[in-house]
C-alpha angles and dihedrals in degrees: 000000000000104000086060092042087052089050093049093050090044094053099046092060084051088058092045093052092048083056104045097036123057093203089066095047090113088060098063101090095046086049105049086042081056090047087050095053091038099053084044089053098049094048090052095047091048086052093051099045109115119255113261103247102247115255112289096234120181124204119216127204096223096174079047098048103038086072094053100099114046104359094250120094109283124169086200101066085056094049086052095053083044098057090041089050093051092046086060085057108252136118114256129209121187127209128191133182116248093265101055094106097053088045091061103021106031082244138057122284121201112214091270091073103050084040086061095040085042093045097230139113127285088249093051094061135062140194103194111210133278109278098024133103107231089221092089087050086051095043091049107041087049087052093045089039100045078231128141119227133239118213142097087248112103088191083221087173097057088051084106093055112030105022092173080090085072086058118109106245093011088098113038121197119201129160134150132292118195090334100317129110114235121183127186094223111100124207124291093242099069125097116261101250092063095049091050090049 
């Protein structure tokens, strides 16, 4: 795509030139005919290049996940799947029900402060609202998103609506053994078979 974006610079200024100067006249056809390929030649090769892959989003459980390593609430545990997540080479996005905070705090916390504790930005992180159970904001970001979902919940009671939950490495377990943090999900740069497998 460069190389015919270079000849089509080049030979508009040819054909500015033809045009400016009176001495280049002569050079007017040959470089309008070059401004012709070469415009040709760019437009095809914008219509061939390949399709950037859409952002490979993860979606974490945080109300899920903040329970993994000792069975009692732990932000920690989450920051840890976050960073891991981020070492395999995706972007990670975190949701929480409404009472995470005073699950892990004793009061309330707004997505800015589990941003800050999380170490992510504002926009990576959500609070769903009071009196509603954050699955259908997961089920529906990671359909919106093309993104898998980390979490233990199978969300066996949203299969009718959303049956991408059947499909193997839609949904991605992790936990601890002896101390240390596993997740199914396998690096980005993988092909897609192995991290299906």
């Amino acid at each position: 795509m460069k190389i015919p974006l270079l000849f089509l610079v080049v030979c508009l200024a040819a054909l500015g030139a033809g045009i400016v100067r009176p001495e280049w006249t002569e050079a007017i056809p040959l470089a309008a005919a070059g401004v012709l390929a070469s415009a040709i030649l760019f437009i095809r090769a914008l219509l061939r290049r390949p399709r950037a892959a859409p952002e490979n989003y993860v979606i974490i459980d945080g109300s899920n996940i903040m329970y993994w390593k000792k069975g009692v609430p732990d932000i920690e545990t989450v920051r840890d799947v976050v960073r891991r997540i981020s070492a395999l080479g995706y972007m990670p996005g975190v949701m929480f029900d409404a009472n995470a905070g005073y699950l892990l705090k004793g009061r309330y916390q707004h997505h800015r402060e589990f941003a800050r504790h999380l170490k992510l930005p504002e926009a990576s992180v959500m609070v769903v609202p009071k009196g509603t159970p954050a699955d259908a904001y997961i089920l529906r970001a990671a359909r919106d998103m093309r993104a898998v979902i980390v979490t233990n919940d199978r969300y066996r009671d949203w299969a009718d609506e959303y049956p991408e939950v059947q499909t193997r490495g839609h949904l991605n377990r992790g936990g601890y053994r002896d101390g240390k943090l596993w997740l199914q999900l396998q690096p980005l740069d993988q092909p897609v078979a192995a991290r299906a497998g």
